[in-house]
C-alpha positions in Angstrom: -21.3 -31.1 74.8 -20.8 -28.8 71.5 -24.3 -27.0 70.4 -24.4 -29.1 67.0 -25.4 -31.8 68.3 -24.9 -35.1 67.0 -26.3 -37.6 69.2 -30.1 -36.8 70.6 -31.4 -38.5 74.2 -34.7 -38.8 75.4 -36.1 -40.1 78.7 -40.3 -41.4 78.7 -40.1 -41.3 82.2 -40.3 -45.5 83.0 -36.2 -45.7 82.5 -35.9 -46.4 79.2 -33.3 -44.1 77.0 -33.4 -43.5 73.4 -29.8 -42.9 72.2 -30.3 -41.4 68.7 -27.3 -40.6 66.4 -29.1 -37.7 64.7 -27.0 -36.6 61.2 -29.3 -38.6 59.0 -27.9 -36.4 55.5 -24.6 -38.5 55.8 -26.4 -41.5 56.9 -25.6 -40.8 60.6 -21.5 -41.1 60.0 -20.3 -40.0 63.1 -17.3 -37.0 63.1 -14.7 -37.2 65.7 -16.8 -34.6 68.3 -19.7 -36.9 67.6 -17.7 -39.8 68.9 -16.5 -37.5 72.1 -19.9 -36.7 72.6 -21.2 -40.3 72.3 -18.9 -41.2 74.9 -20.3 -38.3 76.9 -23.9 -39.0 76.6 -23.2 -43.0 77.5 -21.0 -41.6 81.2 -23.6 -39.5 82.1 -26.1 -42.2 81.2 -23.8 -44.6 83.5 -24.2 -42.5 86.5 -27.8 -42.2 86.4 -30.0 -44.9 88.8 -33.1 -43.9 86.9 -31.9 -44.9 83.2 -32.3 -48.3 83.4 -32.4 -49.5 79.4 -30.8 -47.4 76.4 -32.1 -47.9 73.2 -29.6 -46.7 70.4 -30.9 -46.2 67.0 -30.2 -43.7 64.0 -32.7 -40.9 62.8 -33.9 -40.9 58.9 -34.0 -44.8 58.2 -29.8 -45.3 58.7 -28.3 -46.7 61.7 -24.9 -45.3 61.6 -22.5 -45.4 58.3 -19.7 -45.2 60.7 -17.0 -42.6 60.8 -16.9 -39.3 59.0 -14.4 -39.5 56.5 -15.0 -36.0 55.2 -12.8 -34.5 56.9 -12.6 -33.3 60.9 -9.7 -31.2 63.3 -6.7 -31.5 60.6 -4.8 -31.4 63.8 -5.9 -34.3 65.3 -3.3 -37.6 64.7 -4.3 -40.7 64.2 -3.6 -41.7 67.7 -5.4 -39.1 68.8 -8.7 -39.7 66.5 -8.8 -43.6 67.7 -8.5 -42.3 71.6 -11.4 -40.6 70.6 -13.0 -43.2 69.1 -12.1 -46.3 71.5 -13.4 -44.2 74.6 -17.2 -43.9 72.9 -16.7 -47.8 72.1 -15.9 -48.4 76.1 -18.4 -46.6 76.9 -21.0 -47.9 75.4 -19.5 -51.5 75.7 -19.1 -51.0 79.3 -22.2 -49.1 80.5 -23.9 -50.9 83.3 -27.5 -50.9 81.8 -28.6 -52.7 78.9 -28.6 -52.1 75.5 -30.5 -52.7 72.8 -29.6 -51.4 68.7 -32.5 -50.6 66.6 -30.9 -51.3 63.2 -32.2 -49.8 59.8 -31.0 -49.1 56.8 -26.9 -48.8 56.8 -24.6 -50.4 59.7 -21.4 -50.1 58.4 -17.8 -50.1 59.7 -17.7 -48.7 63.2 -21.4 -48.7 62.8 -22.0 -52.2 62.1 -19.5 -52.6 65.3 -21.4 -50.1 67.6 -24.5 -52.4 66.9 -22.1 -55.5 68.0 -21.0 -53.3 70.9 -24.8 -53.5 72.6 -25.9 -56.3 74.8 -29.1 -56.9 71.9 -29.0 -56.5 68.4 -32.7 -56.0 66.6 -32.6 -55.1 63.0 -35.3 -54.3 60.2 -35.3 -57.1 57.1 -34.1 -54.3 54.8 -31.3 -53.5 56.9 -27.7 -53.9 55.7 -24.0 -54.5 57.2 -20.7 -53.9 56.0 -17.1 -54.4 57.6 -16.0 -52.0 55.0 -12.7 -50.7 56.4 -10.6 -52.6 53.7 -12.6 -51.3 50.8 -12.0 -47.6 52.6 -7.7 -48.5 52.8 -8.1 -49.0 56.8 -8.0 -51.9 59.0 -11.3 -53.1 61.4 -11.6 -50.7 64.6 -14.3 -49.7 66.9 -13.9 -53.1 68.5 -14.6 -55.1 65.4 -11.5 -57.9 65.5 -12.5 -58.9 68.8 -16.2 -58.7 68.1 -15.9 -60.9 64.7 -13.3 -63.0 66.1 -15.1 -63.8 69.7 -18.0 -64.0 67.6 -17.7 -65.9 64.6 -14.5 -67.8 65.2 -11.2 -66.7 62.7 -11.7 -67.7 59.3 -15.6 -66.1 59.5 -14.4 -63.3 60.8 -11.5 -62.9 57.8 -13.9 -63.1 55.3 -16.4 -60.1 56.5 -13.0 -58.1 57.0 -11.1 -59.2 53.8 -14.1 -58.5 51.6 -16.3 -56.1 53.6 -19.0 -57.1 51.9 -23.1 -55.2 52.0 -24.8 -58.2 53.5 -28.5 -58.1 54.2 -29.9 -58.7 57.7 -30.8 -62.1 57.1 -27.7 -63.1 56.7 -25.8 -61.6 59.6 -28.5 -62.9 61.7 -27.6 -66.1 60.6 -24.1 -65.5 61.5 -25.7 -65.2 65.3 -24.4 -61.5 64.9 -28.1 -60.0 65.4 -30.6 -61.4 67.9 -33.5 -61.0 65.5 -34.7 -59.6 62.8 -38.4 -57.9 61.9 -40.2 -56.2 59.5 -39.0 -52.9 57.8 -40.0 -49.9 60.2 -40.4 -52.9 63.2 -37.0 -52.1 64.7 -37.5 -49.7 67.1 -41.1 -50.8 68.6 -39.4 -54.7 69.2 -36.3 -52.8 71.3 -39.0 -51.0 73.2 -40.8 -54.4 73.8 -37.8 -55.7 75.3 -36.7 -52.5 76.7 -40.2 -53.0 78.8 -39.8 -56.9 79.6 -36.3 -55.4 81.0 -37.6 -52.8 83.2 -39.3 -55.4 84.7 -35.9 -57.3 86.1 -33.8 -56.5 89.2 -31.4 -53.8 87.7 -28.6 -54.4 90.1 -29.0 -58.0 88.9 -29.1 -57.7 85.4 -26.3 -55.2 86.0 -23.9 -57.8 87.3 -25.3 -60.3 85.0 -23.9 -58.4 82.2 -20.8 -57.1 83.8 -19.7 -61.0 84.4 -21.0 -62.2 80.8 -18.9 -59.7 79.5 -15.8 -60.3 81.7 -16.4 -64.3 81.1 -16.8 -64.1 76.8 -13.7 -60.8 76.9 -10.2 -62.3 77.6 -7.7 -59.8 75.8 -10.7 -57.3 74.7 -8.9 -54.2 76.1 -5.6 -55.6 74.9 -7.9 -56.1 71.4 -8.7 -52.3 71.1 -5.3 -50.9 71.8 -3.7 -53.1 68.6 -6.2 -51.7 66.5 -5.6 -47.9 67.3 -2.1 -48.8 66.5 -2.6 -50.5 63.3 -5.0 -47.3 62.5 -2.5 -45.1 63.5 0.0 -46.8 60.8 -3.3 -47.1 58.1 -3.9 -43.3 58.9 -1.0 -41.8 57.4 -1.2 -44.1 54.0 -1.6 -42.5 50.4 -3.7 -45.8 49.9 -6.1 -44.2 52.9 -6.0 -40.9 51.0 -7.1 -42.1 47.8 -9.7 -44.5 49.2 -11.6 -41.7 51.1 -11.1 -39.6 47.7 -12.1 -42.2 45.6 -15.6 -43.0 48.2 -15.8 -38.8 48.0 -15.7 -38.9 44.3 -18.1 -42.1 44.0 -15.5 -44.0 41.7 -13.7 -47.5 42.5 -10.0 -46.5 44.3 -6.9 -47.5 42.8 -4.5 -48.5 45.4 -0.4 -48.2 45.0 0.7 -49.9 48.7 2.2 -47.0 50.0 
């Protein structure tokens, strides 16, 4: 992994993991190395018989605001940057131990779906969600049209992706998208609750208990990803892209030209 780190881990010793995207000045958006070391941290975490729960949260009251768009390797394509990104979705999605997200503040984009992407999703009442990839001129990754659609059924899942609207934590937990919801600053201590009751199981067990949830509720998951890193490869190269991550730089409304 590079020096500047961008994801944090610590180990207490009983098996639980703390997974901490750590860049709390840009509300933990992740840059492309973050996402490569993401998908680092979670493969070394896989192969590890003493990790037995990972707790992922954000540092300075943000979960994750999703990707960078700032900027990153100018040489990187499109195709290239959502490799990068579907490999730290896989991994977490497909680690053998649990996870739990500790939500706060911002979950938006591919950090609304990195939340989706645990096994439990916890999240403080002041916490708030966004599908914003259309308001940013790019279509739902990170997982998110087979997360929404598995989850919500179509037409629910149109609407957070059309709109890509802030919605507060009461609401997505409505949605069934979070598994509960406490008081602000709560988060983490209620993961490390259940983190606990979880140590507590068989993990070979809960392991395949997962494994097969997943495989029953997945059909065309894989399938799922690999359409949308090539509709992101197509939404990458737009002027409308260009001007949306200006516009978001520049703090004003975009105006987009469909091209």
């Amino acid at each position: 992994m590079s020096d500047n780190l961008v994801v944090l881990v610590e180990r207490d010793g009983s098996g639980i993991v703390t997974v901490t995207l750590d860049r709390p000045d840009t509300k933990n958006s992740v840059p492309r190395a973050g996402w490569i070391e993401l998908a680092e941290v979670f493969g070394d975490i896989a192969g590890r018989a003493d990790d037995r729960v990972v707790v992922l949260t954000g540092a300075g009251g943000d979960f994750c605001s999703g990707s960078d768009l700032r900027g990153g390797d100018s040489a990187d394509s499109p195709r290239r940057a959502m490799r990068i990104v579907n490999a730290a979705l896989l991994a977490v999605r497909d680690l053998p131990q649990p996870t739990i997200a500790a939500v706060s503040g911002v979950a938006a984009g591919g950090g609304f779906n990195l939340a989706l992407a645990c096994d439990l999703a916890i999240a403080e009442e002041t916490a708030r969600f966004s599908q914003i990839f259309a308001r940013r001129g790019l279509s739902v990754d990170f997982g998110g049209t087979w997360f929404l659609t598995h989850m919500l059924g179509l037409h629910r899942a149109k609407e957070l992706a059309f709109f890509g609207r802030m919605l507060p934590a009461a609401d997505v937990h409505a949605l069934g998208l979070l598994n509960k919801v406490v008081a602000e600053g709560e988060a983490l201590a209620q993961a490390y609750e259940w983190a606990r009751e979880l140590l507590a199981l068989a993990p070979l067990a809960l392991s395949q208990t997962k494994e097969m949830l997943n495989l029953a509720a997945s059909g065309s998951f894989h399938d799922s990803v690999l359409r949308e890193a090539a509709a992101q490869n197509i939404n990458g190269t737009t002027e409308d892209t260009r001007e949306a991550i200006r516009a978001f730089l520049e703090k004003r409304d975009p105006v987009f030209r469909n091209r």
